[in-house]
C-alpha positions as CSV (number, residue, x, y, z in Angstrom):
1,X,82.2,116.0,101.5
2,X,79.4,114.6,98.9
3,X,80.0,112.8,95.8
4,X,78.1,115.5,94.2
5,X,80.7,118.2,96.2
6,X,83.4,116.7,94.8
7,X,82.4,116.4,91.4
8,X,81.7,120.2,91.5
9,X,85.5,120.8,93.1
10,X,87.1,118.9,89.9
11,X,85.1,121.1,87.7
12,X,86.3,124.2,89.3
13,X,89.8,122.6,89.0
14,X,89.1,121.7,85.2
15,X,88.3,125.6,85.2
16,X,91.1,127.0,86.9
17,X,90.1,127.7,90.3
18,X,92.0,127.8,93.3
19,X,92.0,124.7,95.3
20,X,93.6,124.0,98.5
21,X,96.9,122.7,97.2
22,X,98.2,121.8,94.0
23,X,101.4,119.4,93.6
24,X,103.8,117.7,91.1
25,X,106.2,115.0,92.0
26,X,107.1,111.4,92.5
27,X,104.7,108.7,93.3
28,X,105.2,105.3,94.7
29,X,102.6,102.4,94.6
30,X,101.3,99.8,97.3
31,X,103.4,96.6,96.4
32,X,100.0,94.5,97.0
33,X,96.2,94.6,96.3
34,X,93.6,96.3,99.2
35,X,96.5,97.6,101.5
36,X,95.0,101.0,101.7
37,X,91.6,99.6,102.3
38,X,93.2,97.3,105.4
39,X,94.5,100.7,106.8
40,X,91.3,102.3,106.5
41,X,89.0,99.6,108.2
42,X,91.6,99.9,110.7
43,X,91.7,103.6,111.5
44,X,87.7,103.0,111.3
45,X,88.0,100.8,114.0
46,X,90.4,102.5,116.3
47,X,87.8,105.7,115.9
48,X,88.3,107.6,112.8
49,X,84.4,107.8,111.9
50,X,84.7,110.2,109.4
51,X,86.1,107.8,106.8
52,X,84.6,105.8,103.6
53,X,87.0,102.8,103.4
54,X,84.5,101.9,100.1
55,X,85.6,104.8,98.4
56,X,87.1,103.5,94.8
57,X,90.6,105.1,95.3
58,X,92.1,104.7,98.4
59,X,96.1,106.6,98.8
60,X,98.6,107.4,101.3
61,X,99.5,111.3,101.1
62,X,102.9,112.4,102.6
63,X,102.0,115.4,104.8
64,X,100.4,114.4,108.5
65,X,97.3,116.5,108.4
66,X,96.3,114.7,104.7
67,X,94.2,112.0,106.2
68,X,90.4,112.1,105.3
69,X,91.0,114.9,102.2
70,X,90.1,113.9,99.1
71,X,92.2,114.6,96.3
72,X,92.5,114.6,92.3
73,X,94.9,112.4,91.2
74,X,96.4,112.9,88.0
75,X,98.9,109.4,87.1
76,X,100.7,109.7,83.5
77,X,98.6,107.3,81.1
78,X,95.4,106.5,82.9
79,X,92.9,108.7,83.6
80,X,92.0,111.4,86.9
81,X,91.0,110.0,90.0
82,X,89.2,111.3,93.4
83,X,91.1,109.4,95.7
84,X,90.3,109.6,99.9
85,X,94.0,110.2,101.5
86,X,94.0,107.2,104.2
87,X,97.3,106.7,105.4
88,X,100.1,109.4,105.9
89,X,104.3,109.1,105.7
90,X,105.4,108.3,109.2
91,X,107.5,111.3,110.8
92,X,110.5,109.7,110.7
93,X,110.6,109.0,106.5
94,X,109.5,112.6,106.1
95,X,112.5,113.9,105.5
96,X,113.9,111.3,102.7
97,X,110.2,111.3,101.4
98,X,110.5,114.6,100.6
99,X,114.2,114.6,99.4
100,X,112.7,112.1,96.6
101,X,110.1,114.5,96.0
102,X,107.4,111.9,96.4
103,X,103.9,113.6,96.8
104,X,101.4,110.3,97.4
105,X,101.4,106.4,97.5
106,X,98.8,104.9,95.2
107,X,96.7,101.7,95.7
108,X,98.4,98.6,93.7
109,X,95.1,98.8,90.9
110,X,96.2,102.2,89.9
111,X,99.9,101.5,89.6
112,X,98.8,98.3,87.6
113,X,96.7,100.0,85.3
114,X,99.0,102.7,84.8
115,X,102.0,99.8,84.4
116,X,104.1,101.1,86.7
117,X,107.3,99.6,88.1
118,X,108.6,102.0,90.2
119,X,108.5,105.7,91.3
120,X,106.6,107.7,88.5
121,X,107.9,111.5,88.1
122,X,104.8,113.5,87.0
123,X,102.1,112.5,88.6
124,X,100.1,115.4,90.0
125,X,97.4,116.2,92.7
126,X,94.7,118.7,93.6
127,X,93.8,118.7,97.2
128,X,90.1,119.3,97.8
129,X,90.1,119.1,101.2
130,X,87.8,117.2,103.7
């Protein structure tokens, strides 16, 4: 998806229109700087082609089929971000991940900027797809 397909997506979002999943819920944060961007160059590596590891906002989403979306990302106190989903929940911590209602895993800039210091309630995201 373009930069310029994207930006269109988050306007139809600011306007109301449906989008291919909309949640609220906990969020947790890499505990150190780039780790998102290390998985990506790795999944580049190993043959995902279709990703942009130099994307600003790199996350890790919860649900298996998440990796390569992009998705609005709505933190309490900073502003929206287009983040690329890189990195998913492993099967096993599904079921507790969703028990704690968490919804993503955000890179350790965000968190910092936000000043978080541990799971944040209320953060939000829009799922624009691939």
């Amino acid at each position: 998806m373009s930069e310029a397909a994207v930006i269109a997506k988050i306007v139809l979002v600011m306007l109301g229109a449906p989008v291919q999943g909309h949640a609220e819920g906990v969020a947790a944060y890499a505990t150190r700087p780039h780790v998102w961007y290390d998985v990506c160059m790795h999944r580049v590596k190993h043959g995902w082609n279709d990703l942009d590891c130099n994307w600003p906002c790199l996350v890790s989403g919860i649900e298996q089929d998440s990796i390569g979306e992009k998705w609005l990302v709505d933190v309490p106190g900073v502003r929206m971000h287009t983040c690329l989903v890189v990195d998913v929940g492993q099967r096993i911590h599904l079921e507790a991940l969703r028990k704690r209602g968490e919804i993503v895993e955000l890179p350790y800039w965000l968190a910092m900027q936000a000043g978080l210091t541990g799971y944040t309630k209320g953060v939000r995201i829009w799922r624009l797809g691939k």
